[in-house]
C-alpha positions as CSV (number, residue, x, y, z in Angstrom):
1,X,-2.7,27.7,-1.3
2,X,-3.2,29.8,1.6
3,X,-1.0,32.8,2.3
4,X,0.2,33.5,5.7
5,X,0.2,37.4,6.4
6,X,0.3,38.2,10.1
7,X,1.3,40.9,12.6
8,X,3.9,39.4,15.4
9,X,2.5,40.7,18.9
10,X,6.1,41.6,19.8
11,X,7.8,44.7,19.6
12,X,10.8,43.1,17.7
13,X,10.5,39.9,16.5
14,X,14.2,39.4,16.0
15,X,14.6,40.1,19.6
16,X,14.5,37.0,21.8
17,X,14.1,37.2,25.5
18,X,15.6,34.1,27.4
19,X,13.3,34.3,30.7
20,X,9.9,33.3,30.4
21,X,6.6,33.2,32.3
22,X,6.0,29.3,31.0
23,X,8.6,27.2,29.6
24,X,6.3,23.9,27.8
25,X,8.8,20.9,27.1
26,X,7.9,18.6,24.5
27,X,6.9,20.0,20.8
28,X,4.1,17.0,19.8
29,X,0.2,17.8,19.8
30,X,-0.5,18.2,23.6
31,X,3.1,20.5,23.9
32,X,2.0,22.4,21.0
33,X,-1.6,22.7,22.0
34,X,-0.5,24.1,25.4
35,X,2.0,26.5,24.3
36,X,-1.0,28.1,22.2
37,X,-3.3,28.2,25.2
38,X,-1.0,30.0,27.4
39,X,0.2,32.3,24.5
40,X,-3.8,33.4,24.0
41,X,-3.5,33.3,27.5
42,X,-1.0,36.4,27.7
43,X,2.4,34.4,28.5
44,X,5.4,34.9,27.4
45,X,6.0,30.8,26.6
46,X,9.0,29.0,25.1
47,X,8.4,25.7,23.7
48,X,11.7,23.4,23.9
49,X,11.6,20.3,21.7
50,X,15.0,18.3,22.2
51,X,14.4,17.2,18.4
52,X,14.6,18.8,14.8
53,X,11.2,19.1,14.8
54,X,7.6,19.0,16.3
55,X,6.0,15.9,16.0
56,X,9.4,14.1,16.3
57,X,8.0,11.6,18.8
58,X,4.8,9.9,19.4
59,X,2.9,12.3,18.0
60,X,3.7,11.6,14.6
61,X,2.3,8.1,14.4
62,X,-1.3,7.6,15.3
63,X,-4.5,6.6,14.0
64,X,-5.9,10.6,13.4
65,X,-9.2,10.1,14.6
66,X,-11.4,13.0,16.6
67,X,-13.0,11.3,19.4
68,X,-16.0,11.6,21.0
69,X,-15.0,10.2,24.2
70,X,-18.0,7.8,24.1
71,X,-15.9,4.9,25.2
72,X,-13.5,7.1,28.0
73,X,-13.6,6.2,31.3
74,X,-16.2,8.4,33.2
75,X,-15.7,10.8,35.0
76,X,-12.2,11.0,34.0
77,X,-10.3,13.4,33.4
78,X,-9.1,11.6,30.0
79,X,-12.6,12.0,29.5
80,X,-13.2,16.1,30.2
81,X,-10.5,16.5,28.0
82,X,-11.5,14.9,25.0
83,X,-14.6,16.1,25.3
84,X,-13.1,20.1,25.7
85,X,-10.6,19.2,23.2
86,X,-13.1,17.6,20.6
87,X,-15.3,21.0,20.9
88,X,-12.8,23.7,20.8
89,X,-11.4,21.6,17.7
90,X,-14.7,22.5,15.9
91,X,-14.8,25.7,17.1
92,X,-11.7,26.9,15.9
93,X,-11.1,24.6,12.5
94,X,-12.5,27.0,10.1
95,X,-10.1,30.0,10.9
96,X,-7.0,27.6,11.2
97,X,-8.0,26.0,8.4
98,X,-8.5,22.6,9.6
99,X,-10.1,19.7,7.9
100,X,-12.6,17.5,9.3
101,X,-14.0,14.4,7.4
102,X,-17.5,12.9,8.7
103,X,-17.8,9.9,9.2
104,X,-19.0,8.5,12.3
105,X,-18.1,5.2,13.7
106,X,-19.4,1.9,14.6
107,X,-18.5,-0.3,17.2
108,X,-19.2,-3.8,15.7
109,X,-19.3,-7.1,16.8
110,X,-18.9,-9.9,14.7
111,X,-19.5,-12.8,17.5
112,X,-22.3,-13.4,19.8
113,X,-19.7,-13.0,22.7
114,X,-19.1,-9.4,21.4
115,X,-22.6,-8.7,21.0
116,X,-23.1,-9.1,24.1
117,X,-21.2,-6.8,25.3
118,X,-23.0,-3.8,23.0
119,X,-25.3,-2.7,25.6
120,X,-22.6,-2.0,28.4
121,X,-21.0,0.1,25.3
122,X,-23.7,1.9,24.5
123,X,-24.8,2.5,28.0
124,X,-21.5,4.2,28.8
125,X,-21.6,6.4,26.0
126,X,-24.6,8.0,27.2
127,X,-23.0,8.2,30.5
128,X,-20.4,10.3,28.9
129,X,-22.8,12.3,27.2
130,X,-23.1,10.9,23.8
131,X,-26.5,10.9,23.8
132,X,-26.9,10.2,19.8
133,X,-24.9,7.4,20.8
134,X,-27.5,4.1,19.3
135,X,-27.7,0.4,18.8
136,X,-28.4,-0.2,15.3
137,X,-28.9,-4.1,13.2
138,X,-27.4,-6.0,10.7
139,X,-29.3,-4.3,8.0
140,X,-28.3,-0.8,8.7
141,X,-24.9,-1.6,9.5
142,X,-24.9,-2.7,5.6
143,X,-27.4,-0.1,4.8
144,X,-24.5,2.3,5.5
145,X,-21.5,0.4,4.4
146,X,-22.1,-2.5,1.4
147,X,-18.9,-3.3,1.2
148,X,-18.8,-5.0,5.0
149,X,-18.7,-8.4,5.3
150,X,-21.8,-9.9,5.8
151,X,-20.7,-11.5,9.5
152,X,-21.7,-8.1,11.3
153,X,-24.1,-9.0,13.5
154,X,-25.0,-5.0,15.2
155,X,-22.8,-2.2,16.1
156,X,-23.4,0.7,18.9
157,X,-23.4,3.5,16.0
158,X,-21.4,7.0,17.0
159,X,-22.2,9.9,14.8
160,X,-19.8,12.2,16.1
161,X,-16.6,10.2,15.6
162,X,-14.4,11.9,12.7
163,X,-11.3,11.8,10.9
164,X,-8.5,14.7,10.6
165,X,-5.9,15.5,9.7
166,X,-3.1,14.6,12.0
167,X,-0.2,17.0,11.7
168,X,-1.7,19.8,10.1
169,X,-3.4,20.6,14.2
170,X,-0.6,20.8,15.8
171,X,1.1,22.7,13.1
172,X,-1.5,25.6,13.4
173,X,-1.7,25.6,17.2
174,X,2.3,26.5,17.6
175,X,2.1,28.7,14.5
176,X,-0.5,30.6,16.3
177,X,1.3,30.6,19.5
178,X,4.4,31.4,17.3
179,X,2.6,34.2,15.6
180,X,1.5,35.8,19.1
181,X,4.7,35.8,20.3
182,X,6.0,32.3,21.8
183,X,9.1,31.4,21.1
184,X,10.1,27.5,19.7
185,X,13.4,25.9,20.3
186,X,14.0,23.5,18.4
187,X,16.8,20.5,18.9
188,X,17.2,21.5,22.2
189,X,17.3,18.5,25.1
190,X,16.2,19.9,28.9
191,X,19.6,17.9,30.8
192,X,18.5,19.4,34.5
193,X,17.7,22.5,36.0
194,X,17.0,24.1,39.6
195,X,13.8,25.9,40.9
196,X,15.2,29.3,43.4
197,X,13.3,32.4,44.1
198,X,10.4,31.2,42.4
199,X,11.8,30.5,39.1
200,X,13.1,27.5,37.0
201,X,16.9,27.8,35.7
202,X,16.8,25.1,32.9
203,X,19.9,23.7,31.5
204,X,19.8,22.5,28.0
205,X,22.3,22.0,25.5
206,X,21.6,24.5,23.6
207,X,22.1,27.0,26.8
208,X,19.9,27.8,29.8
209,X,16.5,29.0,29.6
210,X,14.9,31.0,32.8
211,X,11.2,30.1,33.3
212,X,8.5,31.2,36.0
213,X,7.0,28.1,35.6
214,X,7.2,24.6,33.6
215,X,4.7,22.2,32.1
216,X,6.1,19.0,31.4
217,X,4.7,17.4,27.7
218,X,7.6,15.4,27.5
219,X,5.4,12.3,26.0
220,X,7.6,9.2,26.0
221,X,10.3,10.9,28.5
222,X,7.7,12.8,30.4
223,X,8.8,10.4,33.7
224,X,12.7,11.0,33.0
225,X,12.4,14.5,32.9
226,X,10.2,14.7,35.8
227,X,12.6,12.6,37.9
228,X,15.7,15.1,36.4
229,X,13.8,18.0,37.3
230,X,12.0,17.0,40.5
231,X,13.8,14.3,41.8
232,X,11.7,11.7,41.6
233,X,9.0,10.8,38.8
234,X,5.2,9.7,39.5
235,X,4.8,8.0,37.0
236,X,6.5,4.9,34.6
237,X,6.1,5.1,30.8
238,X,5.8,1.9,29.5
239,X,6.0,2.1,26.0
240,X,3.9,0.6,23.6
241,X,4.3,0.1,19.9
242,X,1.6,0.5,17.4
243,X,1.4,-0.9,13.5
244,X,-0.5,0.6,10.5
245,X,-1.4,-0.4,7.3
246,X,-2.0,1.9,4.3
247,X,-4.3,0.7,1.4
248,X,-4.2,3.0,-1.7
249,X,-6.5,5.4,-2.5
250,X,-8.9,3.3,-4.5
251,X,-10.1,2.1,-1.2
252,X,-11.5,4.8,-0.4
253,X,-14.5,3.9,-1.9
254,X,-15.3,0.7,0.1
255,X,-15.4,2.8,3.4
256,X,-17.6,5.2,4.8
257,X,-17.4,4.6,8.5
258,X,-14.8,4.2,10.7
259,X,-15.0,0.8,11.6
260,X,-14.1,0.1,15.4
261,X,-13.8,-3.4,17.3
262,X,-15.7,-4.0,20.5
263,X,-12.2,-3.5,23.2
264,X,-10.5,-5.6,25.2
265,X,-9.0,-5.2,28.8
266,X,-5.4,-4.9,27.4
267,X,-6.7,-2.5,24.3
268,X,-9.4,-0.9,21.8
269,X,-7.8,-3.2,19.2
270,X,-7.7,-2.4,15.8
271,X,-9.6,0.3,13.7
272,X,-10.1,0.7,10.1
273,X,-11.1,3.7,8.8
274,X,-10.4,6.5,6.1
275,X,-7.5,9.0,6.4
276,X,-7.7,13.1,5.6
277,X,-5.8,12.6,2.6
278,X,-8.1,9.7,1.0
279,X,-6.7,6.5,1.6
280,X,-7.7,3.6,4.1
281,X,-5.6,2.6,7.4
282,X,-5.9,-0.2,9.4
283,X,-4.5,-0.9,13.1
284,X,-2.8,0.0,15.6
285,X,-1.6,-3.7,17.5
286,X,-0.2,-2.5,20.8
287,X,3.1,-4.2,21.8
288,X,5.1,-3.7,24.8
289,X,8.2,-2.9,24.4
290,X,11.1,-1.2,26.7
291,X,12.7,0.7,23.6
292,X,11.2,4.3,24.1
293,X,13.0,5.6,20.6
294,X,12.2,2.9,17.7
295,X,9.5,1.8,16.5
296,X,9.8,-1.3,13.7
297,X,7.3,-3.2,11.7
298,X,7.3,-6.5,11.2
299,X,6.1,-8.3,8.2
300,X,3.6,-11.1,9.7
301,X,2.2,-8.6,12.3
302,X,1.4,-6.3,8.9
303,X,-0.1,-9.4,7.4
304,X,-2.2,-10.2,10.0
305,X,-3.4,-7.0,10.0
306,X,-4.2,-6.8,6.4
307,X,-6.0,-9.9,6.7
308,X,-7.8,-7.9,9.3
309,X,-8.9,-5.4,7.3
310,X,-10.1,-8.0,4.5
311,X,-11.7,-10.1,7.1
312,X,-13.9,-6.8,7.6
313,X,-13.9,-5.8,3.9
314,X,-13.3,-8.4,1.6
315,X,-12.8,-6.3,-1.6
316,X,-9.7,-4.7,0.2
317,X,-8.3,-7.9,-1.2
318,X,-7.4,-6.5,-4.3
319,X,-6.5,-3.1,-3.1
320,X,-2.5,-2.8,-3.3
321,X,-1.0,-1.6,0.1
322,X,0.5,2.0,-0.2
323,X,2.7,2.4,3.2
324,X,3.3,0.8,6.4
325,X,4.5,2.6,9.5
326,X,4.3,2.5,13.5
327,X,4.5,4.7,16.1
328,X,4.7,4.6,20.2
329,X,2.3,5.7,22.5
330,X,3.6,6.8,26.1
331,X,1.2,4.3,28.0
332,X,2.1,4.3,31.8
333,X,2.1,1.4,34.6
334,X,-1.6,2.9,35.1
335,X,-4.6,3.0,32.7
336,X,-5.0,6.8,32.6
337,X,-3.7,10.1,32.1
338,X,-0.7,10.5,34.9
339,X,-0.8,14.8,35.8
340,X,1.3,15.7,38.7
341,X,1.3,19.9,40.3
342,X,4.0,20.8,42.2
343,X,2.4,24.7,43.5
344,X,6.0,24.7,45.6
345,X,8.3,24.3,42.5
346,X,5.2,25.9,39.6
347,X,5.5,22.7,37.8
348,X,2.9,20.3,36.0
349,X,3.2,17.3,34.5
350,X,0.9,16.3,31.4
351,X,2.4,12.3,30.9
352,X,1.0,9.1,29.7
353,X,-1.2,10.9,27.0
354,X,-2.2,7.6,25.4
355,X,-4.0,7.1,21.9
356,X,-6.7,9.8,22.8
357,X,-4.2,12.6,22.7
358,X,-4.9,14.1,19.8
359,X,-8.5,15.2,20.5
360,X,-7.5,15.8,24.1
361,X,-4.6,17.7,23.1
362,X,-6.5,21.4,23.1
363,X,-8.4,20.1,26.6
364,X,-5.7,19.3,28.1
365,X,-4.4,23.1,27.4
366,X,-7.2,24.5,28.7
367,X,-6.5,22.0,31.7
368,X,-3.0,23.3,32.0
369,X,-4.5,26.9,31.9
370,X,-6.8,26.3,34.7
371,X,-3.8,24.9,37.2
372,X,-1.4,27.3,36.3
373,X,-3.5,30.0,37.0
374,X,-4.3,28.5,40.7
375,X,-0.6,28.0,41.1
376,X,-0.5,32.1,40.4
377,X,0.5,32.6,37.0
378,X,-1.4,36.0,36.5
379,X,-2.0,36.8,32.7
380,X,-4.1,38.9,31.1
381,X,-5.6,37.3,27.8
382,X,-4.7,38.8,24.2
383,X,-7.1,41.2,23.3
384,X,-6.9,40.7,19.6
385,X,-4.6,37.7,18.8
386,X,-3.1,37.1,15.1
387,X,-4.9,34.2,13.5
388,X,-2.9,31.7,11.1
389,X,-3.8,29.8,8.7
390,X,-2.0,26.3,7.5
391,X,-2.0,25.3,3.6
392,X,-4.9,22.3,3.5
393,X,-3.3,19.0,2.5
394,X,-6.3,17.2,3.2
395,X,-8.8,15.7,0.1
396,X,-11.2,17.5,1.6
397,X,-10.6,21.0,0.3
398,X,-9.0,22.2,-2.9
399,X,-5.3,21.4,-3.0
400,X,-2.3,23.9,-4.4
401,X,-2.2,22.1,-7.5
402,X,-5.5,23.1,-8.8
403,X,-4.7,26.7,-8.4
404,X,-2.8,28.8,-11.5
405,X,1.5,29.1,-11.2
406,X,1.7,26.4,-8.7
407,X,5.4,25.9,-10.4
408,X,6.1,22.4,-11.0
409,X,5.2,18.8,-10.3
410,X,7.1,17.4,-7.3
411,X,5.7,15.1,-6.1
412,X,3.1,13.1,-8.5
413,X,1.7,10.4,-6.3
414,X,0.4,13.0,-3.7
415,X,0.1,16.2,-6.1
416,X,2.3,18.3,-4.0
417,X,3.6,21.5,-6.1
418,X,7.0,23.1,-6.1
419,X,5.3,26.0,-4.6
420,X,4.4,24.0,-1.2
421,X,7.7,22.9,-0.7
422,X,9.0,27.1,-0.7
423,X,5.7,27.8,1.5
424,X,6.5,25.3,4.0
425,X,9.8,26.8,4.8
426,X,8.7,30.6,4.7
427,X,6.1,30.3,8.0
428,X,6.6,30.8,11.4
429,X,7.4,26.8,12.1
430,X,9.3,26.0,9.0
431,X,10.1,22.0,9.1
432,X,13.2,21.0,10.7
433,X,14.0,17.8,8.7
434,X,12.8,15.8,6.1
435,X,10.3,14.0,8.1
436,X,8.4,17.6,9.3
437,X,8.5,18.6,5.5
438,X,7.0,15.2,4.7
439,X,4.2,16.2,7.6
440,X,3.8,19.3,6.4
441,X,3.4,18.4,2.2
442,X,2.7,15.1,2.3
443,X,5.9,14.8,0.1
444,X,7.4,11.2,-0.7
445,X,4.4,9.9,1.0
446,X,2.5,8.3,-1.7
447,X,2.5,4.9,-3.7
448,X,6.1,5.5,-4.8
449,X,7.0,6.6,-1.1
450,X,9.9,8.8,-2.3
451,X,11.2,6.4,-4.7
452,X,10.6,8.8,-7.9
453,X,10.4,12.7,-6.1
454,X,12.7,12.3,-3.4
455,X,15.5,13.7,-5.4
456,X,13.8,17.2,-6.4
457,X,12.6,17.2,-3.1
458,X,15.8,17.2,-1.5
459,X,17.1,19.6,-4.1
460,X,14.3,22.0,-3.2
461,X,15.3,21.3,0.6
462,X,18.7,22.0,0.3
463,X,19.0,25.7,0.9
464,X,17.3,25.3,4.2
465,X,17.8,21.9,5.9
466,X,21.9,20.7,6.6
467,X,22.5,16.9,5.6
468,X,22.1,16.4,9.2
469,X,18.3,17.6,9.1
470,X,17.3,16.1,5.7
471,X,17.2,12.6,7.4
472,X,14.1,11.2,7.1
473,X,11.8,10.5,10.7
């Protein structure tokens, strides 16, 4: 278990200032990840997330893979960021506390129609500067995973493609930004606002915030709260639904590789591939849909993906299924990132962060650093800026229940201690409902998924989140 002791860089902590240099709307990865940036940056930043908790859209569903952006479109900037965002992630991992698990990936085809299409892969990878980027056969495709089924034909093989841990990174980018003196408003929805005297008057409901300047990380209502703000949005958000899958733990074993399918037009398809906290995941189907908030699963489309993932590795057969979940990504009318800079109104837009988001997240900061500053925001950078730690719940480090008076037991499936569940809420970003203490414990998430711990849990809750909050999401 990791303690968090650090020094606020503000002269009163309990003293909260309601004008701002940068005001960052929307608290999932790329928000989060910005609001650090500029924080290090030497802002004064308020993120506003309209609800109880970061990661309450989008963000909280995705497949938690670090990408090298061997497959981006080049010369995009989908591309730069993934590729900024992918190194700074290694860079800083160790003194956040991040987990990385190292797998590399493989692009398979199982037809002759896919293999054909290898080359064309592979020679865009290198492109894009994935130079270890190779073609590899049949016999070191099941050199490297046994378990595969034996229709593989060749893969392009990716070395640097990883796993982490989803919600533990953006976690430790706003607790940093927290820690250095941002501010986070939590369950508070941007309605309008007006840009005078070169400065944004916001108007949310839980009162009006005053901000130099505003980045807009608004995900799947990044083009509503452009059109609210600006008048007019420049881009659609079409949104589009993804499935998962979650074999138990036992799986594990099968898989060393994450496992990815030679892409269509319409998608990269579906992946299958180990998660940070050891168990196997396969998907995500994309599906249109109009319904920006809910995200359902549906028992054939789970079926057919299990028989995916069986297809690929048939001893996942008789490996029960753990959890099943979806999520939305904020895909546009357009195949790419959507940014808009207004230098006359010091606003930016960050919408239609697709799938890739996650690794681009901390490139896409930088990104926002780089226009603000153009559009004039004059900073100077922290000198010596707190760093924070977040408690690993990954299987790739030691866990709080191997360490002496952990308290007790609570949740058994995932091993998470009664002392987590008091850490969780005594940090800069405590959770703001069930579903952030879930993120943030991996609590009720196991093969019981709640059904025996979900009482203590809520009893241990209790003191700090209202009935309202302790609503699963």
């Amino acid at each position: 278990m990791v303690i968090l002791v650090v020094e606020m860089n503000v002269a009163d902590p309990t003293a909260k200032c309601n004008s701002y240099d940068v005001a960052v709307i929307g608290g999932g990865v790329v928000g989060c990840a910005v609001a650090r940036r500029l924080t290090l940056d030497g802002a004064r930043v308020i993120l506003v997330e309209k609800g109880a908790d970061i990661l309450s859209g989008a963000s909280k569903a995705n497949s938690a893979l670090l990408h090298t952006g061997f497959d981006a479109p080049p010369g995009s900037l989908e591309l730069a960021c993934m590729q900024r965002g992918y190194a700074e992630y290694l860079a800083i991992r160790a003194e956040l506390n991040l987990p990385l698990l190292e797998t590399g990936g493989m692009v398979i085809a199982w037809t002759q129609e896919q293999q054909a299409k290898l080359p064309s892969i592979l020679t865009r990878a290198h492109a894009n500067g994935v130079a270890d980027a190779r073609l590899i056969d049949a016999d070191a495709i099941h050199a490297r995973e046994p378990a595969l089924d034996t229709r593989a034909l060749s893969a392009v093989f990716v070395p640097g493609e990883h796993v982490i841990d989803p919600w533990s990174a953006p976690l430790a980018y706003l607790t940093q930004a927290v820690a250095n003196g941002a501010e986070f408003r939590r369950s508070t929805e941007v309605v309008g606002g007006r840009f005078a005297d070169g400065a944004w008057s916001l108007d949310t409901d839980t009162g009006p915030i005053a901000a130099r300047y505003v980045v807009n990380c608004a995900g799947l209502f990044g083009d509503r709260l452009e059109a609210a703000l600006l008048g007019d949005a420049s881009f659609t958000i079409k949104p589009r639904k993804g499935q998962f899958l979650v074999f138990d733990k036992m799986a594990a074993r099968l898989l060393r590789t994450i496992i990815l399918p030679v892409p269509t037009e319409r998608t990269k398809g579906v992946v299958l591939a180990r998660t940070a906290f050891g168990n196997v995941l396969v998907g995500p189907t994309a599906e249109e849909q109009d319904d920006r908030e809910h995200a359902t699963v549906e028992r054939d489309t789970l079926e057919d993906l299990r028989q995916a993932a069986i297809a690929m590795v048939p001893a996942l057969a008789d490996v029960p299924v753990n959890a099943v979940y979806a999520g939305l990504r904020p895909a546009s009318e357009q195949k790419h990132y959507r940014t808009r800079r207004d230098d006359d109104r010091n606003f930016l837009s960050l919408g239609a962060i697709r799938s890739t988001g996650l690794t681009a997240a901390l490139g896409l900061a930088q990104y926002a650093s780089g226009q603000l500053a153009q559009m004039g925001l004059d900073t100077v950078p922290l000198a010596a800026p707190a760093v924070t730690l977040v408690p690993n719940i990954s299987e790739m480090a030691p866990r709080d229940w191997q360490a002496d008076g952990h308290g007790a037991m609570v949740c058994h499936c995932e091993l998470v201690t009664e002392r987590e569940i008091a850490a969780a809420f005594a940090t800069p970003v405590p959770p703001g409902d069930l579903g952030g203490l879930k993120r943030r414990t991996r609590a009720c998430m196991g093969r019981c998924q709640g059904f025996y711990c979900s009482a203590q849990v809520a009893r241990l809750s209790a003191p700090h989140l209202t009935p309202a909050m302790a609503v699963a999401s």
